[in-house]
N, C-alpha and C positions, 0 to 999 in steps of 0.2 A: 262782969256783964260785957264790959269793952270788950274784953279778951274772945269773950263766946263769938260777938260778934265778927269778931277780925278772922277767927279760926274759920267761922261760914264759910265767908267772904271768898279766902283763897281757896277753898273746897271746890266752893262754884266755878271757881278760875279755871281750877285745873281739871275738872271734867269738862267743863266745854272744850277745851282744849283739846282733847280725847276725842271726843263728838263730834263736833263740829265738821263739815264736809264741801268741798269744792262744788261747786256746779259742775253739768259735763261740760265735757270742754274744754273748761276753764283751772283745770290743774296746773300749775303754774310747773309744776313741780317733774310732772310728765314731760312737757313742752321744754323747757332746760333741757331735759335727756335727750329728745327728740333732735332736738338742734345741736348736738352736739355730737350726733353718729355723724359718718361722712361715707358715702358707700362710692365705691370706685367708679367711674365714669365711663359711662358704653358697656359696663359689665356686672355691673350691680344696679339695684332697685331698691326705695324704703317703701318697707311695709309694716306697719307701727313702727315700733321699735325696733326692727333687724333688718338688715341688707339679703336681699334674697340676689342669687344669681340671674340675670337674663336667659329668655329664651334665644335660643338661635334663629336665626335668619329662616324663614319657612315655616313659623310655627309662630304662635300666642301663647301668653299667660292664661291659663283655664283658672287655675288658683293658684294663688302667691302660697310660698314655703310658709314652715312653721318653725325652723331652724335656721339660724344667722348662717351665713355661705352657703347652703344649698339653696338645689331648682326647686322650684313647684311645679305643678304637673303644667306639664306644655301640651300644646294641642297645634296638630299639623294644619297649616290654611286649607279651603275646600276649593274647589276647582274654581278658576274665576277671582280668587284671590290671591294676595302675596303679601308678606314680609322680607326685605332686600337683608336690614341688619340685625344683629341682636338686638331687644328690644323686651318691653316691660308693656307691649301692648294687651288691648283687653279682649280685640279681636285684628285679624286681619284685613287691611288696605283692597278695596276694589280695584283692580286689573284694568287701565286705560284700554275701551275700543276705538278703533283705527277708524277713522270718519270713512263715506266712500268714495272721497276722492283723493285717498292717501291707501299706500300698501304696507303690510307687516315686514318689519324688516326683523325682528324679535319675537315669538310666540310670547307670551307671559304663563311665568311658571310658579310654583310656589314660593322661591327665593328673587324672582325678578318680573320684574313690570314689563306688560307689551312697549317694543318703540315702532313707532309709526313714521313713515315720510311720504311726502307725496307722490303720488305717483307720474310716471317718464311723461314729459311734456307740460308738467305742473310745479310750481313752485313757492315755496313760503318763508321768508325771511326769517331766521331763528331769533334776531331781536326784537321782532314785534311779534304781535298777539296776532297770534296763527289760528282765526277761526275759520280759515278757508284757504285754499290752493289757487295761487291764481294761473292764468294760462302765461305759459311761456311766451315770449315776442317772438317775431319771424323775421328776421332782417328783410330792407326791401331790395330790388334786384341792384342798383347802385351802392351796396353796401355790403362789406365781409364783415362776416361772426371774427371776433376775438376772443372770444370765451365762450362759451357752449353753455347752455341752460342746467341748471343741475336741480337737486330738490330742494335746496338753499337759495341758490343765487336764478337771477333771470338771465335770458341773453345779452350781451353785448356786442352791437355794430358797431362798423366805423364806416364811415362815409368815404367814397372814393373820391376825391379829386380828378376832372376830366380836363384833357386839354384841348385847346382849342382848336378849329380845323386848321390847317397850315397853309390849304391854298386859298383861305378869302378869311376875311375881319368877320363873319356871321358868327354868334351866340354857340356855346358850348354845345354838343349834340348832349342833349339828356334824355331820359327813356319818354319814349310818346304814350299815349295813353287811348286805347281801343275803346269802342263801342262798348265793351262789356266792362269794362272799367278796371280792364286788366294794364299792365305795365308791359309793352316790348322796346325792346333796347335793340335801339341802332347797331351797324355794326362797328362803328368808331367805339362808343361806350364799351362792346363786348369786349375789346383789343383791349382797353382800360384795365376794364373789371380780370380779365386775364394777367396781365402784367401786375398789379396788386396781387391775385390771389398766389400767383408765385413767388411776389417778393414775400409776401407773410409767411407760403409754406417752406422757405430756402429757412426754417429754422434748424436748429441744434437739439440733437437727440435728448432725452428727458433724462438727462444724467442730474446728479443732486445739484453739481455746479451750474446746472443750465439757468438763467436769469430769464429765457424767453419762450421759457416751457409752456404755458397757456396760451401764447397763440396759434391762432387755428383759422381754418379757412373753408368756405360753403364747396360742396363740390361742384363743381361745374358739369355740364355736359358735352361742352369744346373743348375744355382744359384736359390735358395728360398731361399735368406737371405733379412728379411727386417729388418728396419733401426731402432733402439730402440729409444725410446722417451724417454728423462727424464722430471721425473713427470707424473702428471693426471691432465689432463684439469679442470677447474675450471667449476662445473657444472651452477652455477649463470652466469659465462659469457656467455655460452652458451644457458641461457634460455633468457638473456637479450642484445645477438647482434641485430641489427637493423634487422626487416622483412622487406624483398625489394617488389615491385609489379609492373611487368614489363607494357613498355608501348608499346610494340607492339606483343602482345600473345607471341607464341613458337621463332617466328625470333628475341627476344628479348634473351633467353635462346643460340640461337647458335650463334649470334653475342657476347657474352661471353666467346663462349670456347676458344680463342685467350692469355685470359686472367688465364688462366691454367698452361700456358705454363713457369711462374715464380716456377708452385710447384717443388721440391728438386724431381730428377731423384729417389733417392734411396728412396722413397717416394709411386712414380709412381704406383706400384702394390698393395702395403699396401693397398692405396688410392681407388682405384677399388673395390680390394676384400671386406673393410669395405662397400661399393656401391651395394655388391650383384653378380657383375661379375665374373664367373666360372672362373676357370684355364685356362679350353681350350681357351676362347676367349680370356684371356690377352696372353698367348702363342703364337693366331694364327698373333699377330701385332707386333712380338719381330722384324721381319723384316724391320720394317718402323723405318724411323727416329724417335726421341724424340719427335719431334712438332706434325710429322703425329700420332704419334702411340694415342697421347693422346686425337686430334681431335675423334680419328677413336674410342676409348673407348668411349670416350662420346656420341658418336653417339647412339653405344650399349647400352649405360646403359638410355638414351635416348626413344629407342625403347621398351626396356625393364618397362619399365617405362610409355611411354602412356603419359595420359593427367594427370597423377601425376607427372609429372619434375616438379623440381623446382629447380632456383637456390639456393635457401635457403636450397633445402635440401644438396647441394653439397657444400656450406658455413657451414652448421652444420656437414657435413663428417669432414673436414676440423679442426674445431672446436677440435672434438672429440680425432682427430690427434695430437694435441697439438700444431696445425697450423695457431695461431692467427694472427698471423703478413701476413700470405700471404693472407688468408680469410679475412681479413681487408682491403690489397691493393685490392682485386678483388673485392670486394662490393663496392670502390672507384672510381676505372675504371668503372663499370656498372654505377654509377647514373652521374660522371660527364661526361661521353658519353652519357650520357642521353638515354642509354635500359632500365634503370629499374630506380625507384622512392623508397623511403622509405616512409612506409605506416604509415599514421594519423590518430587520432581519428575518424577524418569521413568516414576514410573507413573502419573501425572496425561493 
């Protein structure tokens, strides 16, 4: 009888054993397996049990694989979206719009996200939270730009030092101040503000070694001082910069002039006149901002010009200038903006 009973006993034992069943989830036994795949990083994905491949960059996971190393079906983003890297996503990333106080400097594509900056005259400091474009500052007329306003940084003045009259002990001439609450400057200050803007613009051409490549200076309207180069352009560099050849005719040339806007202010007129542009017409835009004035020359010289523009010849101005390093970034800006192409044997 003992014995019957003991024989039950392990009977029952060992069918439940048999029987008996995890909760979901709770397979202890799955989970051990599970954590002990290791699927390659940036290029693989778990899904249960198997490492499936990532989709590429422009596309989504539709459905994960059913076999260890292979894709599952991918699905290309739809207009307005993007994915930049491989990825194990379940859909694609929304495409950043450019507020309207900032311009596209990026289209956004399937593989890459719009980039946006403010637009010329506006600026937003890329370490703080850019939910607005602020206005660029204006120096005031006792004051020369040292750096130029950009879509990053704002203006920077410096204040001129005036000296005193020579024939009586009377208080420094400073600018007086009209009825309309506008500022006119004596003409002691004007001599001042002249003799600064020269000593600023007597800089060193934008060569790498230049240590005093960002200063710059307001143009004047009494000033014909332009900026002295050291050295003479290497004439081999010049005959052997890359020839560009745009890919969308002339709209190819004024989607470029944006790209002007880095030349050194004290520059600005040099620049022009080596271009052919009279007096009068750099004169008649001393009025306009920095950004506008130099849109508005190119336009001229533009016109002037005909269906001879070219930006190659405004990169050999440049050139001649002793301006390798800016004519370098702007022949960069054009081809990976993709306006202009560098020209190959077969188009020779």
């Amino acid at each position: 009888m003992k014995n019957l009973l003991m024989y039950t006993f392990f009977a029952l034992v060992i069918r439940l054993k048999h029987t008996v069943a995890f909760p979901s989830g709770l397979d202890l036994r799955a989970n051990r397996t599970r954590r002990d795949i290791s699927c390659r990083d940036y290029q693989e994905y778990l899904n249960g049990n198997i490492c499936c491949l990532n989709c590429p960059a422009g596309m989504y996971v539709k459905s994960p694989c059913t076999r260890a190393g292979e894709k599952g079906q991918c699905e290309e983003c739809e207009y307005g979206t993007f994915t930049e890297h491989s990825n194990e996503l379940k859909q694609c990333l929304k495409c950043t719009q450019c507020r309207s106080d900032q311009e596209t400097v990026r289209a956004c594509t399937g593989n890459q996200n719009a980039e946006c900056r403010c637009k010329s005259g506006r600026f937003c400091d890329p370490d703080q939270a850019c939910e607005v474009c602020k206005k660029c500052s204006r120096c005031e007329n006792d004051e020369v730009i040292v750096r130029n306003c950009t879509s990053t940084t704002n203006t920077e003045c410096k204040k001129i030092s005036h000296k005193p009259a020579s024939t009586s002990g009377s208080q420094q001439n400073l600018p007086d101040r009209t009825k309309t609450g506008q500022a006119s400057t004596s003409p002691m200050v004007r001599a001042d503000l002249e003799v600064e803007r020269e000593r600023l613009c007597e800089t060193p051409s934008d060569s790498a070694n230049s240590s005093q490549h960002n200063l710059t200076c307001l143009p004047s309207p009494t000033s014909r001082v332009t900026p002295v180069a050291s050295g003479l352009p290497n004439k081999r560099d010049i005959e052997q910069f890359p020839t560009l050849m745009p890919v969308n005719g002339e709209q190819s040339l004024k989607d470029c002039f944006k790209y002007f806007e880095e030349l050194d202010v004290c520059l600005q007129n040099k620049f022009f006149r080596h271009l052919g542009i009279n007096d009068n017409a750099i004169k008649s835009t001393e009025s306009l901002s920095y950004d506008d004035r130099m849109h508005e020359l190119l336009k001229v010289w533009m016109e002037k010009e005909g269906r001879r523009a070219s930006l190659n010849d405004l990169l050999r101005a440049l050139l001649e200038l002793n301006q390798r390093r800016t004519a370098e970034t702007i022949k960069q800006n054009a081809v990976e903006e993709g306006h202009y192409r560098s020209v190959s044997d077969d188009d020779l």
